[in-house]
N, CA, C and O of each residue as an XYZ file, in Angstrom:
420
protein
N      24.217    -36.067    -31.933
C      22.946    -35.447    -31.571
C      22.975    -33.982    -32.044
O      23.833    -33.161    -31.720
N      21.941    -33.768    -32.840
C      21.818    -32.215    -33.358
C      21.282    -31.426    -32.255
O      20.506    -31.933    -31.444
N      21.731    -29.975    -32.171
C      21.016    -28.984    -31.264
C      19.543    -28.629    -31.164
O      19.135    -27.584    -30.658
N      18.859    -29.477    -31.630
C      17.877    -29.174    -31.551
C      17.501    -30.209    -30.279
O      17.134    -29.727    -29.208
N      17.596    -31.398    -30.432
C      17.639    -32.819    -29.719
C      18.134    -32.388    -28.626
O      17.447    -32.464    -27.608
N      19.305    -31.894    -28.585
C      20.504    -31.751    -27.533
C      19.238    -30.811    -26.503
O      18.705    -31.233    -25.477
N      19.001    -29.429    -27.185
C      17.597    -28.467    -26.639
C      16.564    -29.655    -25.823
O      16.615    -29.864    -24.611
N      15.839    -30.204    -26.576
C      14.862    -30.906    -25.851
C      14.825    -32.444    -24.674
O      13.967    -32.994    -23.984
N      16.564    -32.699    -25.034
C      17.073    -33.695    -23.898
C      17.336    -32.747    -22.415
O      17.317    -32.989    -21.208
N      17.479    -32.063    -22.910
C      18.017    -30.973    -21.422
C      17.005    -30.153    -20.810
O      17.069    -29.804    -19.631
N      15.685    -29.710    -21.920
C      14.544    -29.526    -21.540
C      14.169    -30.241    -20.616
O      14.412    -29.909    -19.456
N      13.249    -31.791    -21.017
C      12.999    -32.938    -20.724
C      13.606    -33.255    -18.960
O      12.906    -33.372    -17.954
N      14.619    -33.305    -19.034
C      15.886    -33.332    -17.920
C      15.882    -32.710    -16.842
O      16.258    -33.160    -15.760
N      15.326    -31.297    -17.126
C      14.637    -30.399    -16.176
C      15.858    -29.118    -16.280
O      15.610    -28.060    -15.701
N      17.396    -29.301    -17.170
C      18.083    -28.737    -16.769
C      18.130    -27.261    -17.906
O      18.680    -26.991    -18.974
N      17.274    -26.620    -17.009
C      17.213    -25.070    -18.080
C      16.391    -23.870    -16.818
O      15.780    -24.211    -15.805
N      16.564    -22.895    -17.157
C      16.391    -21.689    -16.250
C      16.053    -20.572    -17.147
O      16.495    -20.376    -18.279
N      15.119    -19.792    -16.410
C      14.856    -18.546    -17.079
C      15.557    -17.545    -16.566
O      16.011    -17.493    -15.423
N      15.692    -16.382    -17.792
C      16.358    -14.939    -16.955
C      15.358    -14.329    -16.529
O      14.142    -14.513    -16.587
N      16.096    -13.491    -16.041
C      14.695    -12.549    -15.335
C      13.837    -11.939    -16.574
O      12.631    -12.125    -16.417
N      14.130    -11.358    -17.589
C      13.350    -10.637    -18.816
C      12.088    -11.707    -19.095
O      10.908    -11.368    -19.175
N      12.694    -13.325    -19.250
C      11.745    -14.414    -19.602
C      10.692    -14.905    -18.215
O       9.490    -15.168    -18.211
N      11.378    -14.899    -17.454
C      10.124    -14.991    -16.219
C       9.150    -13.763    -16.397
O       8.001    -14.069    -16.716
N       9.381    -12.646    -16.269
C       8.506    -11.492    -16.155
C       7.363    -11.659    -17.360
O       6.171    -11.380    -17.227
N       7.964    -12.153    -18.503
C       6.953    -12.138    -19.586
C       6.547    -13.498    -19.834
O       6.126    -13.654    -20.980
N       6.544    -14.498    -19.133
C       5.949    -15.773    -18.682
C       4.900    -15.176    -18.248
O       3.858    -15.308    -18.889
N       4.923    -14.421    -17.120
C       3.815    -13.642    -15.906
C       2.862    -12.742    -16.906
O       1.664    -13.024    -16.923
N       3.168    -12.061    -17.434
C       2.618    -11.119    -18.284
C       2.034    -11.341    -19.457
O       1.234    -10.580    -20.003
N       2.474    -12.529    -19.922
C       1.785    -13.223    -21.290
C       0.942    -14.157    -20.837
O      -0.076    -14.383    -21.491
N       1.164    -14.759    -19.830
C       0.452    -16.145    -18.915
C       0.407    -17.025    -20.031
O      -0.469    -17.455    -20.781
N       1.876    -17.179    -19.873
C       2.659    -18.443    -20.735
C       2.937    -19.382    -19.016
O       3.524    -18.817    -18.093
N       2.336    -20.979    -18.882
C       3.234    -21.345    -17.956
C       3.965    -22.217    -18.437
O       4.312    -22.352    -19.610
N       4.329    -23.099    -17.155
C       5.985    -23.810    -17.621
C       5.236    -24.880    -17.835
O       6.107    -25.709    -18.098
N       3.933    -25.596    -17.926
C       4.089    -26.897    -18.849
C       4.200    -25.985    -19.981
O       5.340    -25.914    -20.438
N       3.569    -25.475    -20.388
C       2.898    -24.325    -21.741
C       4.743    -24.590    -22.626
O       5.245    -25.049    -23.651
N       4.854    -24.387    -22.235
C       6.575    -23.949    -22.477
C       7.616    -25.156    -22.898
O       8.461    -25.177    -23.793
N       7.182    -26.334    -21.748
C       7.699    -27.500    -22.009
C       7.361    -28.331    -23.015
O       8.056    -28.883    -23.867
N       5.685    -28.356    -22.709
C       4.683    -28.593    -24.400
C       5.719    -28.086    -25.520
O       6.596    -28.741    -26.084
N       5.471    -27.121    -25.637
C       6.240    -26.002    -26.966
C       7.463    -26.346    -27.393
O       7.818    -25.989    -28.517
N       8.268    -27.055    -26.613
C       9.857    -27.466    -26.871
C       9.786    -28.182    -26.870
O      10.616    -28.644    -27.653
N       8.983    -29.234    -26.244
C       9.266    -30.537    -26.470
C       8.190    -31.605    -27.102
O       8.066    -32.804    -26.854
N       7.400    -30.704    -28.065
C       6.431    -31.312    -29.106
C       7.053    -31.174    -30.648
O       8.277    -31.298    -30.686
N       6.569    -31.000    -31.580
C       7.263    -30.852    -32.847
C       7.424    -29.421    -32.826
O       6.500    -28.738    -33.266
N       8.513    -28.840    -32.358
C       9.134    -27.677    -32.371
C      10.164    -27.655    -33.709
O      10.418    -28.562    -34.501
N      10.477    -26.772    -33.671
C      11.608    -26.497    -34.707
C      12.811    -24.914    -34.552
O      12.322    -23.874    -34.109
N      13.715    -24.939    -34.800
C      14.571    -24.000    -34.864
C      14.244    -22.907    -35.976
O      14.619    -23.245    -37.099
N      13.489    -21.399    -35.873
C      13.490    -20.701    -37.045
C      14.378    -19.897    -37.271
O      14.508    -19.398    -38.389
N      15.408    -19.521    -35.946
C      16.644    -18.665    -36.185
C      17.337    -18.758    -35.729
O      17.069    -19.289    -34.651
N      18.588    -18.485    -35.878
C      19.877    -18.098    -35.300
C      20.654    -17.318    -34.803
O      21.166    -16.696    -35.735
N      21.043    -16.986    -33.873
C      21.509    -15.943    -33.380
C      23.353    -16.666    -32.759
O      23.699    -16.835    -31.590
N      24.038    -16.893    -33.816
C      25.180    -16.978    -33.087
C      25.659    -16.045    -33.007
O      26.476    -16.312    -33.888
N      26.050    -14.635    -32.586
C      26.195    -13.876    -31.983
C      25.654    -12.736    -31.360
O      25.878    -11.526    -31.388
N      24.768    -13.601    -30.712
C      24.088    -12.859    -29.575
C      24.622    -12.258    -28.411
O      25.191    -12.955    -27.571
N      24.463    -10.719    -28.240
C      25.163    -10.765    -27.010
C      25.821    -11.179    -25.914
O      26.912    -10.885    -25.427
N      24.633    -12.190    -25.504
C      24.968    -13.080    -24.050
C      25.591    -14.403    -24.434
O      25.830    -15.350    -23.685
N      25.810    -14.302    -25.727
C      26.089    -15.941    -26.255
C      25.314    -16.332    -27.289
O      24.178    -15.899    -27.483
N      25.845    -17.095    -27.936
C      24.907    -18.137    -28.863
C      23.527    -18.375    -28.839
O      23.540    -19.100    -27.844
N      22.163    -18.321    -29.208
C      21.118    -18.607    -29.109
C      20.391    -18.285    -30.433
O      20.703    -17.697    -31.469
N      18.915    -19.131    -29.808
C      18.032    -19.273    -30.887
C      16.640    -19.224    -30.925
O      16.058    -19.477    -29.870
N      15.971    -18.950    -31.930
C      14.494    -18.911    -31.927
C      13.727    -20.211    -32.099
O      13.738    -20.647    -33.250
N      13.139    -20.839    -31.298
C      12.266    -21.645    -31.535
C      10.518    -21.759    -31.413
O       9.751    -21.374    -30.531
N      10.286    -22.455    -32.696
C       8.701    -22.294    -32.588
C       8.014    -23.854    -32.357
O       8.152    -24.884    -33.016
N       7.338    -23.605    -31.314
C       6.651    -24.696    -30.501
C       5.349    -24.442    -30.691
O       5.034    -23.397    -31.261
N       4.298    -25.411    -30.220
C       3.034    -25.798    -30.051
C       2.387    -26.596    -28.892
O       2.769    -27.736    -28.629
N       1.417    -25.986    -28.218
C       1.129    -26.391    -26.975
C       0.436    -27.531    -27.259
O       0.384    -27.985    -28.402
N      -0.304    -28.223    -25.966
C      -1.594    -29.284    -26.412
C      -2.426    -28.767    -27.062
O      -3.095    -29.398    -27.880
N      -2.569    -27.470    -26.832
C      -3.857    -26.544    -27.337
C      -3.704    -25.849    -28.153
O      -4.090    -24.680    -28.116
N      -2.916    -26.536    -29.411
C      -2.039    -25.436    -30.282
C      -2.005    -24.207    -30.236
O      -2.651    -23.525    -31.032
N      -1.278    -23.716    -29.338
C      -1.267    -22.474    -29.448
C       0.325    -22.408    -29.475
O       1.185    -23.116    -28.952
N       0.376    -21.349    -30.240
C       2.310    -21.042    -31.091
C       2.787    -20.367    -30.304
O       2.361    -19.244    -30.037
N       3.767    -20.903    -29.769
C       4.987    -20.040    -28.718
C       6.504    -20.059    -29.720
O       6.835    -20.812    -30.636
N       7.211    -18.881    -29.084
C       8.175    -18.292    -30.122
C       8.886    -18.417    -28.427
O       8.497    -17.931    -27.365
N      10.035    -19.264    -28.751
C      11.027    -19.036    -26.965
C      12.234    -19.224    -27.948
O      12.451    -19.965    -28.907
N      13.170    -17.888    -27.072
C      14.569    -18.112    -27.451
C      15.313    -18.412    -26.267
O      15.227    -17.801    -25.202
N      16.034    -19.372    -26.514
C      17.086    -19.932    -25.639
C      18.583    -19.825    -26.239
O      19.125    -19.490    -27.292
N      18.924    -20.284    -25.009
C      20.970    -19.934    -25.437
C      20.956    -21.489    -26.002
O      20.031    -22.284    -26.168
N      22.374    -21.577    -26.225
C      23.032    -22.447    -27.302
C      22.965    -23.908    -25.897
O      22.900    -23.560    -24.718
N      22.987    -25.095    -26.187
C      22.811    -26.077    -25.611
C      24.026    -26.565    -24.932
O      24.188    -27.272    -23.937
N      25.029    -25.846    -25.953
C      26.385    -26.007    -25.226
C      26.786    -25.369    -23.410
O      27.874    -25.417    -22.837
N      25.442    -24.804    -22.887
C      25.629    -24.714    -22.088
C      25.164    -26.114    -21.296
O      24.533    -27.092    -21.697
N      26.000    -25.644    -19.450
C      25.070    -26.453    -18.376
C      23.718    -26.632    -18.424
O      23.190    -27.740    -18.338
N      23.171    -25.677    -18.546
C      22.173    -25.277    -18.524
C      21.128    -24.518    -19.280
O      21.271    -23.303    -19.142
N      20.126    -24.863    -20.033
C      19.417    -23.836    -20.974
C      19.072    -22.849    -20.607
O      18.444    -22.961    -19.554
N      19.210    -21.374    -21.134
C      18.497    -20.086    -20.615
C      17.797    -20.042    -21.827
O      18.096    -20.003    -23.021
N      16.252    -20.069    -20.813
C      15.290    -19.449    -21.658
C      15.042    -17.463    -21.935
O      14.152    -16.662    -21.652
N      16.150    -17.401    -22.499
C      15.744    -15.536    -22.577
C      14.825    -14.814    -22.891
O      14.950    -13.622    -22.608
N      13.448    -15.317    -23.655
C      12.522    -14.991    -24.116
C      10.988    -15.430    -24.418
O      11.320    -16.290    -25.234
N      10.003    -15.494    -24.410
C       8.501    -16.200    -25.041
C       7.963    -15.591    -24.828
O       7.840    -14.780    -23.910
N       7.180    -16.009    -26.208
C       5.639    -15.234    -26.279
C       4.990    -15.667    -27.967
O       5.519    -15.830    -29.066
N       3.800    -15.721    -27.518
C       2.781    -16.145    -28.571
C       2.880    -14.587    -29.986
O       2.351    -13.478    -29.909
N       3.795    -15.191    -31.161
C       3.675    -14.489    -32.259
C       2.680    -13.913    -32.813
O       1.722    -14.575    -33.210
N       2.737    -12.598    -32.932
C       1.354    -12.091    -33.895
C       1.567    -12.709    -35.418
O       2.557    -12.814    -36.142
N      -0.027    -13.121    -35.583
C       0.216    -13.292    -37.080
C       0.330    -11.926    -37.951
O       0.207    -11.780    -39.167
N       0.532    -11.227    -37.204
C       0.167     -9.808    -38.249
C       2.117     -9.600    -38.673
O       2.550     -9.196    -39.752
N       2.886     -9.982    -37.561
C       4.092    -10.266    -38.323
C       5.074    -11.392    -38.903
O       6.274    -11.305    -39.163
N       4.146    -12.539    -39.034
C       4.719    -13.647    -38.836
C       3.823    -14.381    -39.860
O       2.593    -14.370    -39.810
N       4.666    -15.111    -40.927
C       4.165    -16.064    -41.692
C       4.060    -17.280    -41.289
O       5.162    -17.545    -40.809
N       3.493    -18.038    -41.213
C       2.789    -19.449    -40.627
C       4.125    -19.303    -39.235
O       5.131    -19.956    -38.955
N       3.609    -18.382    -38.790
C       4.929    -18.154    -37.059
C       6.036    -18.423    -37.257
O       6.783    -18.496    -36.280
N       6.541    -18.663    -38.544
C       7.972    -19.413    -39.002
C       8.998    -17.949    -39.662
O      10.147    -17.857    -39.228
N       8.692    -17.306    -40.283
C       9.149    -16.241    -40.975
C       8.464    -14.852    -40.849
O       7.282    -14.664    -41.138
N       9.307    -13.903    -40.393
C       9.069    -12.451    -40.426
C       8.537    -11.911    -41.717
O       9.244    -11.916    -42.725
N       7.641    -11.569    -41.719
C       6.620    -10.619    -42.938
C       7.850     -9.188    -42.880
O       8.422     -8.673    -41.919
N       7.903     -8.874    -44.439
C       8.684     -7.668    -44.754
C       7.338     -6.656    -44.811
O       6.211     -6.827    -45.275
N       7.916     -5.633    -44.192
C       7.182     -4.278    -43.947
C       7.160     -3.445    -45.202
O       6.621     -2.338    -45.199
């Protein structure tokens, strides 16, 4: 099973948690948790990598709601218990090519 799969079996599962940085901007973006679950567990995809991320291993993923709307959530590496969602929020297109790739400045 690839990490991406591995991501959305454990999604699915229920077994993942936000940090505090990703709850607050859940609240503040009024991203909710189907919104979120939609997004990971529809045709999502992995656009980055972060194996050495501070807190650990993690990654960028870009999801799509029922209502297509593009969410950008980074989570830790799957190799955990548990997924931490560390991050989301709906990409500007003003930096983001089809939400998949960073536009050079």
């Amino acid at each position: 099973m690839n990490a991406m799969d591995e991501i959305k079996r454990k999604i699915k599962e229920g077994k993942y948690e936000f940090s505090k940085h990703a709850l607050d901007q859940s609240i503040i973006r009024n991203i909710s948790l189907d919104e979120l679950e939609q997004a990971l567990l529809g045709n999502s995809e992995r656009i980055e990598n972060y194996p050495n991320d501070k807190y650990g291993p993690s990654c960028l993923i870009l999801g799509f709601t029922k209502q297509n709307r593009p969410l950008h959530i980074q989570c830790s590496s799957p190799k955990r218990t548990l997924i931490k969602i560390i991050t989301l929020y709906e990409p500007a297109q003003t930096l983001w090519e089809n939400f998949k790739i960073r536009k050079q400045n």
